[in-house]
GULOVEX-50235 format. One record per residue (C-alpha): residue number from 1; residue in three letters; x, y, z. Coordinates in nm, 3 decimals. Example, Ala and Ser with C-alpha at 12.3 -4.5 7.8 and 13.67 -1.06 7.14 Angstrom:
! residues 2
REC 1 ALA 1.230 -0.450 0.780
REC 2 SER 1.367 -0.106 0.714
This chain:
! residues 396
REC 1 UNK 0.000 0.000 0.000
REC 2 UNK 0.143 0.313 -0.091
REC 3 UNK 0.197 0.563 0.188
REC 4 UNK 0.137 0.950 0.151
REC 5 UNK 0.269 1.245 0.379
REC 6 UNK 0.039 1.498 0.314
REC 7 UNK 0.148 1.883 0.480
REC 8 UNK -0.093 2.207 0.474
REC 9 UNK 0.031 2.497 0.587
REC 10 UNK -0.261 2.508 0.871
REC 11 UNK -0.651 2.436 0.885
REC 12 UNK -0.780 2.788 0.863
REC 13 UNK -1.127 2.767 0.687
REC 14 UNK -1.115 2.738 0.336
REC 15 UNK -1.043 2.536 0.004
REC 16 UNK -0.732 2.395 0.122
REC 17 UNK -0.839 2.213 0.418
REC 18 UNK -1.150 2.072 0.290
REC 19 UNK -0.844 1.935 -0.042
REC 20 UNK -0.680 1.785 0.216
REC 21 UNK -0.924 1.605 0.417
REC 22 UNK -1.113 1.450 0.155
REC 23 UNK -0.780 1.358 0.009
REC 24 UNK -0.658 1.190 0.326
REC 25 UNK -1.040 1.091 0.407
REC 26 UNK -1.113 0.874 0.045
REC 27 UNK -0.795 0.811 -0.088
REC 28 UNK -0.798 0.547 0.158
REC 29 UNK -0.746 0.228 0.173
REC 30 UNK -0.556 0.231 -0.147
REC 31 UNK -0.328 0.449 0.038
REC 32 UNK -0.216 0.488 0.358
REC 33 UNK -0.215 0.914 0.471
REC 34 UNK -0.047 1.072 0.743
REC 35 UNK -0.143 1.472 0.735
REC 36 UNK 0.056 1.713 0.904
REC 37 UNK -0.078 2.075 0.966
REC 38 UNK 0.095 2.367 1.049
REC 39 UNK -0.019 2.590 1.391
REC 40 UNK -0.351 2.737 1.382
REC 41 UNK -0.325 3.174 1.338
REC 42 UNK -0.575 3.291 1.544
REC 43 UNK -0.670 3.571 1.329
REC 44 UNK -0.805 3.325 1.092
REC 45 UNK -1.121 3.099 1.191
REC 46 UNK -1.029 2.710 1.261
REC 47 UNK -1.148 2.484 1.033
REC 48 UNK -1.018 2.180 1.238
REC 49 UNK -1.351 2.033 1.273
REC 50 UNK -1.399 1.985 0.897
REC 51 UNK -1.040 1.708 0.992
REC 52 UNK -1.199 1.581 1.223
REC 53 UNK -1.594 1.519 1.148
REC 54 UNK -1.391 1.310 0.846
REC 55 UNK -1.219 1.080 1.128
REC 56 UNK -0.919 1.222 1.087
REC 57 UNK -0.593 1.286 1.347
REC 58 UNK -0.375 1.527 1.205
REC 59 UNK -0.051 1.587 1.321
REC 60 UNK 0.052 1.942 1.462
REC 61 UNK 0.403 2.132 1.363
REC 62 UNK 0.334 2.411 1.631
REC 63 UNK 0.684 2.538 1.476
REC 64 UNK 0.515 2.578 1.102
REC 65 UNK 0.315 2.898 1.153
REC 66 UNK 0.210 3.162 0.912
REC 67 UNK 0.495 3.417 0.901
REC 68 UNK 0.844 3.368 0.789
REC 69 UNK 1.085 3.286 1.107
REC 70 UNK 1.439 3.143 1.032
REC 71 UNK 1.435 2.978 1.371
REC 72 UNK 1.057 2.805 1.374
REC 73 UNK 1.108 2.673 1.033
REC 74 UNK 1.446 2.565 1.088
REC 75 UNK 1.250 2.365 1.349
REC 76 UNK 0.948 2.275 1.151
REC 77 UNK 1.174 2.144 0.859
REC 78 UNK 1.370 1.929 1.073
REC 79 UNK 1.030 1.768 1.229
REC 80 UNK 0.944 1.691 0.909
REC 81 UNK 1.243 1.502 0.799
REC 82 UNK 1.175 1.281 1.086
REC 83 UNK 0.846 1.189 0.988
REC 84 UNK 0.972 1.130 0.665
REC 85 UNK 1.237 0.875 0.815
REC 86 UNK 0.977 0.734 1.064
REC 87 UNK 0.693 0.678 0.775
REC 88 UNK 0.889 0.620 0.497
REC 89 UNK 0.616 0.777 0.261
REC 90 UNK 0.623 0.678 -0.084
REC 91 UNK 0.432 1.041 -0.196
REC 92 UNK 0.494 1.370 -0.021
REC 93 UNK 0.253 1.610 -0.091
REC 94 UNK 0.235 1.955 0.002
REC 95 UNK -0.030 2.276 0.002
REC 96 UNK 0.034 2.593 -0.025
REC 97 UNK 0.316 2.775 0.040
REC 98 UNK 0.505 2.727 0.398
REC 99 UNK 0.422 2.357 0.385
REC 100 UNK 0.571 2.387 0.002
REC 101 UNK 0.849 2.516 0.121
REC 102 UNK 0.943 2.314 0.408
REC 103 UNK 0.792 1.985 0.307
REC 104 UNK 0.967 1.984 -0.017
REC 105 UNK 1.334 2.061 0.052
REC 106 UNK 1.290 1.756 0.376
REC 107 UNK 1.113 1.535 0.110
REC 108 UNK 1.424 1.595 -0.153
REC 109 UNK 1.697 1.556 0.118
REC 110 UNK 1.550 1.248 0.246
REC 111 UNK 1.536 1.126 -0.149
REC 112 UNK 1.147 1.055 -0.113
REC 113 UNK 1.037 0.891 -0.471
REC 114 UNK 0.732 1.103 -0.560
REC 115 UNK 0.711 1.476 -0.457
REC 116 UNK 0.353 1.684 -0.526
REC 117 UNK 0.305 2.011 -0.477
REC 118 UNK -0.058 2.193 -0.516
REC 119 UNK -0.079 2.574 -0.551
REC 120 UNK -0.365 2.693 -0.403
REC 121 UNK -0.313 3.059 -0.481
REC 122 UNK -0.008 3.247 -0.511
REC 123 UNK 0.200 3.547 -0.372
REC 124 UNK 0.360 3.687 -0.737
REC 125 UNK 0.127 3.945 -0.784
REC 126 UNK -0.101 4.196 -0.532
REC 127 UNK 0.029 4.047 -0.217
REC 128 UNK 0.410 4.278 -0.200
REC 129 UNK 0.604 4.492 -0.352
REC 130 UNK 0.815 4.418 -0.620
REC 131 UNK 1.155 4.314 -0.495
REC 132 UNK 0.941 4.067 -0.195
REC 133 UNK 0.762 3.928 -0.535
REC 134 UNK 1.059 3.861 -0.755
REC 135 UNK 1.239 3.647 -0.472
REC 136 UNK 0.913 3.472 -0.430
REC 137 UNK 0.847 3.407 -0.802
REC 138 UNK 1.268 3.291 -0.769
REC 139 UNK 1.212 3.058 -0.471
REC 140 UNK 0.964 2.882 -0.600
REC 141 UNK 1.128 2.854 -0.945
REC 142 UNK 1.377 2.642 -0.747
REC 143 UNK 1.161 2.440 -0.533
REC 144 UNK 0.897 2.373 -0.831
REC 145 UNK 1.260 2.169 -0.974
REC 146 UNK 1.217 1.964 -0.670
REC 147 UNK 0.897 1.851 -0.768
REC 148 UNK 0.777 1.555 -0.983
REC 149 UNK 0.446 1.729 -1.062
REC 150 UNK 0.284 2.052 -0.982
REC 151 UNK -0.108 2.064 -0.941
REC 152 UNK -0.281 2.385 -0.998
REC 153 UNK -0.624 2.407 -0.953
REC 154 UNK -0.761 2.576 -1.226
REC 155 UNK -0.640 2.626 -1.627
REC 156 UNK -0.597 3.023 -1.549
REC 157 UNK -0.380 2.948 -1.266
REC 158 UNK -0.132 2.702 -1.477
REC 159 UNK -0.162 2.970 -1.754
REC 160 UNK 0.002 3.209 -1.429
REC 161 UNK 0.174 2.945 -1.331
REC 162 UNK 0.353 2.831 -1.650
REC 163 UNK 0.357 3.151 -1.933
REC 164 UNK 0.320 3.436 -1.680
REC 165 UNK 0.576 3.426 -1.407
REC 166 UNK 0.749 3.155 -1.542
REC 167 UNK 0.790 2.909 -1.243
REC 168 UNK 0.833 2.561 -1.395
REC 169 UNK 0.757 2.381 -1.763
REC 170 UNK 0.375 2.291 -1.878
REC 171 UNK 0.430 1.969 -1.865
REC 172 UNK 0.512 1.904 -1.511
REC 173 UNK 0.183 2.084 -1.385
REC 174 UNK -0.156 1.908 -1.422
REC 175 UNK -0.458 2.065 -1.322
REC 176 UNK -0.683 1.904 -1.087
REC 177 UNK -1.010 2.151 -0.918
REC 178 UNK -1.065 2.175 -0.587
REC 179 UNK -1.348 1.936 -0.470
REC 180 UNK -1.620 1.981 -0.186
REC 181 UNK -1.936 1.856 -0.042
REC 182 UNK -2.221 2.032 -0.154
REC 183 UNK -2.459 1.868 -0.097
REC 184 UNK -2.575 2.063 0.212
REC 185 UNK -2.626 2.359 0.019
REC 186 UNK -2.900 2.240 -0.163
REC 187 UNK -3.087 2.070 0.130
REC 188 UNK -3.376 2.261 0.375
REC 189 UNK -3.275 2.579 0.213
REC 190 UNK -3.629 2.767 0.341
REC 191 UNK -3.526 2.677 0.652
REC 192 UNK -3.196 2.813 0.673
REC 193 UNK -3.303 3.116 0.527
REC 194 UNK -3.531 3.177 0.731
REC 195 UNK -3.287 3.116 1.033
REC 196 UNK -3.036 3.352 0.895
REC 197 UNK -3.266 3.637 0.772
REC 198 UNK -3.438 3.591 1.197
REC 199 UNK -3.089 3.629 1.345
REC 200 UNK -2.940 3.939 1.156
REC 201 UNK -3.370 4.125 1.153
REC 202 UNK -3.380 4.132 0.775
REC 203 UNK -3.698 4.117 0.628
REC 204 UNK -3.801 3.954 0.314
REC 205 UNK -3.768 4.350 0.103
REC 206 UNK -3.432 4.371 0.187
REC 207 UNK -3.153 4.258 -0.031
REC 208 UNK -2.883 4.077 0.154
REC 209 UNK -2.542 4.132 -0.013
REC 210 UNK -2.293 3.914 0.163
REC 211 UNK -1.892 3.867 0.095
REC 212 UNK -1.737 3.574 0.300
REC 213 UNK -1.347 3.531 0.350
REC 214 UNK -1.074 3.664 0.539
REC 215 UNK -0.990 4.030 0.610
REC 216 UNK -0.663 4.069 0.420
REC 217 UNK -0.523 4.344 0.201
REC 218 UNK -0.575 4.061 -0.134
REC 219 UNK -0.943 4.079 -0.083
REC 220 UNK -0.948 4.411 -0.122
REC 221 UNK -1.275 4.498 0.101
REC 222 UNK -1.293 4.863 -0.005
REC 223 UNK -1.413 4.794 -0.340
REC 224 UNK -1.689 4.628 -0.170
REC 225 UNK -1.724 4.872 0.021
REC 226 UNK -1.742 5.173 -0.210
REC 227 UNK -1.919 4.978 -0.434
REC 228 UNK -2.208 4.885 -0.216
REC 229 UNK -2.254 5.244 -0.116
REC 230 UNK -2.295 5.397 -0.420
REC 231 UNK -2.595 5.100 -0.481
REC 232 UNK -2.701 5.233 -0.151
REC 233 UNK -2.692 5.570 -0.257
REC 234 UNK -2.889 5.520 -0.614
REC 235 UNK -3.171 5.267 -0.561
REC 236 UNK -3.478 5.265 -0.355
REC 237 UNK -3.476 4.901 -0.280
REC 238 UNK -3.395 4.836 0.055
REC 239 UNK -3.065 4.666 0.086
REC 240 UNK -2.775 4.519 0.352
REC 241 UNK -2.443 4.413 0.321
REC 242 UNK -2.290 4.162 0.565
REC 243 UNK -1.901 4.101 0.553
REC 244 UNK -1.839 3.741 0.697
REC 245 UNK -1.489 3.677 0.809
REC 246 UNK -1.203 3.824 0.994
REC 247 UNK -0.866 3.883 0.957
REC 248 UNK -0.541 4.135 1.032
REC 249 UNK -0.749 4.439 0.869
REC 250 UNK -1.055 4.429 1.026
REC 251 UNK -0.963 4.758 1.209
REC 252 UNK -0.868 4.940 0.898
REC 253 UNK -1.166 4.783 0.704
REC 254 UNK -1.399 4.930 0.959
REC 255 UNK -1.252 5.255 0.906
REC 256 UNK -1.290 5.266 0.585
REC 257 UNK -1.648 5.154 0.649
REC 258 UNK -1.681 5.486 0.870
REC 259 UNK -1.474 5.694 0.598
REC 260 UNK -1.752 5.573 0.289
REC 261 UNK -2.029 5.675 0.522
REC 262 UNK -2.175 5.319 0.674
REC 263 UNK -2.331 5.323 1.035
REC 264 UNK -2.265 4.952 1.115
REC 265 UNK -2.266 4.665 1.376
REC 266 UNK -2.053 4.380 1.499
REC 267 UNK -2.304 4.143 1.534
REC 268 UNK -2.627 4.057 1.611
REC 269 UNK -2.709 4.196 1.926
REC 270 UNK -2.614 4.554 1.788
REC 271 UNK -2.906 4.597 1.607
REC 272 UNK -3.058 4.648 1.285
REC 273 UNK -2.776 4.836 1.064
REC 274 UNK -2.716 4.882 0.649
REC 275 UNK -2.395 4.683 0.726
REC 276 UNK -2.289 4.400 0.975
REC 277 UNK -1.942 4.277 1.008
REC 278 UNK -2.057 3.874 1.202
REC 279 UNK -1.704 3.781 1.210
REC 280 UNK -1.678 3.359 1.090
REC 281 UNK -1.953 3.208 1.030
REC 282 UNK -1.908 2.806 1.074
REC 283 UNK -2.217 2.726 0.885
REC 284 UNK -2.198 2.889 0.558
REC 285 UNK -2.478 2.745 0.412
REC 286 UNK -2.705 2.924 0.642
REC 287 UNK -2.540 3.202 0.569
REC 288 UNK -2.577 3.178 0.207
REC 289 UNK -2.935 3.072 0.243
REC 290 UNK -3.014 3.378 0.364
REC 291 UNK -2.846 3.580 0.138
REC 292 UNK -2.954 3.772 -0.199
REC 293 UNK -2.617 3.839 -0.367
REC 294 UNK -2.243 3.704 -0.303
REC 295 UNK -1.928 3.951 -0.371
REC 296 UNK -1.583 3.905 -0.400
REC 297 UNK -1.362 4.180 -0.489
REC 298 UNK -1.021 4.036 -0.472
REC 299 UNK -0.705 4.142 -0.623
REC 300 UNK -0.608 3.760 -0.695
REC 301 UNK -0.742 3.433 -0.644
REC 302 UNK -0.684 3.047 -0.665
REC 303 UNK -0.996 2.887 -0.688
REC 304 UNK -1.240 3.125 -0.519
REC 305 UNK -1.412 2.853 -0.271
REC 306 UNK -1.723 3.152 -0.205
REC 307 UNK -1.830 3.157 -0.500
REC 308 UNK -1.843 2.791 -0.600
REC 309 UNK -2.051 2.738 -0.256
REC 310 UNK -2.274 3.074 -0.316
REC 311 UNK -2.347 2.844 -0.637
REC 312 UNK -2.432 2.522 -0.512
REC 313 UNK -2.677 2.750 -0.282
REC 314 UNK -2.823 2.911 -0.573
REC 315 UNK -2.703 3.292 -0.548
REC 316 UNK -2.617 3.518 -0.823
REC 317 UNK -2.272 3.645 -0.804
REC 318 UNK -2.088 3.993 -0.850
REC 319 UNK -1.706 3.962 -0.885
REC 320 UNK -1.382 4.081 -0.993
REC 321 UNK -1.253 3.847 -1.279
REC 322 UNK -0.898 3.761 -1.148
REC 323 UNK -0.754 3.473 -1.101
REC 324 UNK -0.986 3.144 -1.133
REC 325 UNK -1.269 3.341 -1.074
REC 326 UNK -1.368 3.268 -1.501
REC 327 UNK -1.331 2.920 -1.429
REC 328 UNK -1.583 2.905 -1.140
REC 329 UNK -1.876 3.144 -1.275
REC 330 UNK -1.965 3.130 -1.573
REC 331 UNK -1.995 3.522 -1.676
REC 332 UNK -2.362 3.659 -1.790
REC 333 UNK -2.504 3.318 -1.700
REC 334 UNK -2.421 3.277 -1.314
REC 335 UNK -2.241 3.570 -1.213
REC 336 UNK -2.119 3.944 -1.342
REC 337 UNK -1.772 4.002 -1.385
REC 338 UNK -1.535 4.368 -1.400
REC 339 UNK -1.175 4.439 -1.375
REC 340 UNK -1.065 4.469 -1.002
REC 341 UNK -0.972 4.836 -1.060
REC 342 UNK -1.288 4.946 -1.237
REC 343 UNK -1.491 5.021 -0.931
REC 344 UNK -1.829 5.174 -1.115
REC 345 UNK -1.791 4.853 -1.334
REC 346 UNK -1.859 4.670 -0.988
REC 347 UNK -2.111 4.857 -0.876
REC 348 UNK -2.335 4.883 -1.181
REC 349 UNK -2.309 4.476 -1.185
REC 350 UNK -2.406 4.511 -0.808
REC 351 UNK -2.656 4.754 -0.914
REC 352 UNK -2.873 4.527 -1.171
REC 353 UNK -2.900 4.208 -0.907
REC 354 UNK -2.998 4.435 -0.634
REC 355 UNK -3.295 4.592 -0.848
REC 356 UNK -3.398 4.279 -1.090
REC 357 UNK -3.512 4.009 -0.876
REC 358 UNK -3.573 3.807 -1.193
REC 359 UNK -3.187 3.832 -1.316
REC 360 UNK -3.113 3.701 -1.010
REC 361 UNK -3.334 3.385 -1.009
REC 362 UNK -3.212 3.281 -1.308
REC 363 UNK -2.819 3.332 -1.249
REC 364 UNK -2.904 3.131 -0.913
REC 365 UNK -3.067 2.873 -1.063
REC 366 UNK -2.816 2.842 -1.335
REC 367 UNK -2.550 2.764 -1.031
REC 368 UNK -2.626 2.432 -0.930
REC 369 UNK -2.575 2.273 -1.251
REC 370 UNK -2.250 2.480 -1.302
REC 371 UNK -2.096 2.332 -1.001
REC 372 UNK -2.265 2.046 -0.846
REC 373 UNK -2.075 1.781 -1.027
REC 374 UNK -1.717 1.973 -1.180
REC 375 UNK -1.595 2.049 -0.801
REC 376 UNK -1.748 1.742 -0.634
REC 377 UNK -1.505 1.590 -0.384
REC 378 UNK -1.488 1.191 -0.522
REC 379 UNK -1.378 1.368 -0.856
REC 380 UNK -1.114 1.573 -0.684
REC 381 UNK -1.024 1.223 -0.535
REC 382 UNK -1.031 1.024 -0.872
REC 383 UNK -0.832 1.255 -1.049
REC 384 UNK -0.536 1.281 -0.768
REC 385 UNK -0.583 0.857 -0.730
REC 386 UNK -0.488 0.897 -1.118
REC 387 UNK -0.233 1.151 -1.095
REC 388 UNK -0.032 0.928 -0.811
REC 389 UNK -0.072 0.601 -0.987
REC 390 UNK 0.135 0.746 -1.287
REC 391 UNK 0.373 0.923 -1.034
REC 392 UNK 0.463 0.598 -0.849
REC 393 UNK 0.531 0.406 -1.222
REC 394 UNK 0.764 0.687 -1.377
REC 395 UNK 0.948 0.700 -1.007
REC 396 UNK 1.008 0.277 -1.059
């Protein structure tokens, strides 16, 4: 039975996690997993019990954390070298950057046969400043030649990956979605949104514009922002926005909030606002029940995990087309798309869902069948299972 090491860089909540648990969840019994996860950053939410409602025991590098520390990942690398030597893996697979990093250079000194690594997202562009980019894009240039195969999860990001910065040859990069279950948003919908629209006072006129994920400069909250003023500003349907998440800019986010003009609240028990920061929400799909219209106005993106679950719960979208947002929505049929600098672009697209509760029936309805099956965890599965299997014969 082959045996995989499988390192993330931690469980925060999002795509990743949910990759590596179903990985380490149904790959088995064909192969053997051990997953090792970084320390949790508590300005992120946990997502440990998505691990371990799957069964799973992960094990813990306290010394792998989020920011760069000679000494800690000095630590953290050698930890990993001895579970390489203890496990004897026959795949070592990293996720995301840090565990990239690490896992990789430990896998290739202890000569492991089959090294994977799986870009998530990536740092080249709208995360630093030049110089901190260009040593990035240079690092992982050299790493990416310690790899057997590279999975990206989406065409646009191998297109990044490949012509754009340059980091390693098409052919050693295979692209393989992310995969979920979700099948819970589709299931006692009425109820949920009922439940969510009780909890934050919103009636049934009011049009709940949500954006879920973490409060970091990338996600670029302000356009949101801005953008969901001026709707404010120009139509008489009643309407609420609701930022779900948290993060290392929550302070300056709700400044800006004050500087646009927003009287808001911090949750629930604040009161009846035009916009309500709720922090993490564990159960998304309530959330998304109860919502009218799902943002995201990032600079860059992986595979924007929002927006493939505001699908599966049948909500229109309004987005910036970066990354692999074009290969999630499909533009003028589930979602409208501008470039993340054009901010009236945004807001007009905001605009028409807020006002034609028609247009956004049908881009809701269109969702489903856009996602249900293409990021469905047993295909995320299949396609690694197939991906490995070739590995292992090249590596004889």
């Amino acid at each position: 039975m082959p045996k995989i090491l499988r390192i993330i860089n931690r469980f925060n909540l999002g795509g990743p996690t949910y990759n590596v648990a179903y990985l380490s969840r149904f790959l088995a019994p064909e192969f053997e997993t051990m997953l090792v996860g970084g320390a949790k950053d508590e300005t992120e939410g946990s997502s440990e019990f998505i691990v371990e409602n799957l069964g799973l025991k992960p094990v813990i590098l306290p010394e792998m954390r989020r920011e760069i520390s000679p000494v800690q990942d000095l630590k953290a690398y050698h930890k990993i070298k001895s579970l390489i030597r203890e496990f004897r893996p026959d795949i070592v697979h990293t996720h995301a950057s840090k565990a990239g990093a690490l896992g990789r250079m430990a896998a290739a000194s202890c000569k492991v046969p089959v090294i994977v690594h799986t870009f998530h997202g990536h740092v080249f562009h709208s995360y630093f400043g030049k110089y901190k980019s260009a040593f990035y894009k240079t690092a992982e240039r050299y790493l990416a030649r310690k790899c057997n195969a590279i999975i990206a999860v989406s065409e646009k990001q191998k297109h990044e990956l490949v012509v754009e910065h340059r980091i390693c040859e098409a052919e050693k990069v295979h692209v393989i979605p992310l995969g979920f279950d979700l099948s819970r948003f589709q299931e006692e919908s009425e109820m949920k949104r009922q439940k969510f629209r009780s909890t934050w006072q919103l009636s049934e006129k009011e049009v709940a514009v949500v954006i879920i994920g973490r409060l970091v400069p990338v996600k670029n909250h302000s356009l949101f922002l801005r953008a969901l003023k001026k709707v404010m500003e120009k139509s008489a349907v009643p309407v609420r926005g609701f930022i779900i998440g948290d993060g290392e800019m929550r302070p300056a986010i709700e400044a800006e909030a004050i500087a646009v003009g927003f009287d808001f609240t911090k949750g629930s028990y604040a009161g009846k606002k035009a916009l309500t920061f709720t922090s993490w929400i564990k159960d998304v799909d309530i959330a998304l029940a109860g919502s009218d219209v799902v943002c995201l106005s990032s600079w860059n993106e992986g595979t924007p995990v929002s927006l493939i679950e505001a699908q599966a719960a049948g909500k229109p979208i309004v987005a910036t087309n970066v990354g692999g947002v074009t290969n999630v929505v499909i533009p003028g049929v589930t979602g409208l798309l501008s470039d993340p600098g054009n901010e009236e672009k945004f807001a007009e697209n905001l605009l028409a869902l807020v006002e034609n509760p028609d247009l956004r029936q049908s881009m809701g309805t269109a969702g489903w069948p856009n996602v249900g099956e293409r990021f469905h965890y047993m295909r995320l599965v299949n396609d690694t299972e197939t991906l490995y299997k070739q590995l292992l014969i090249q590596a004889k």
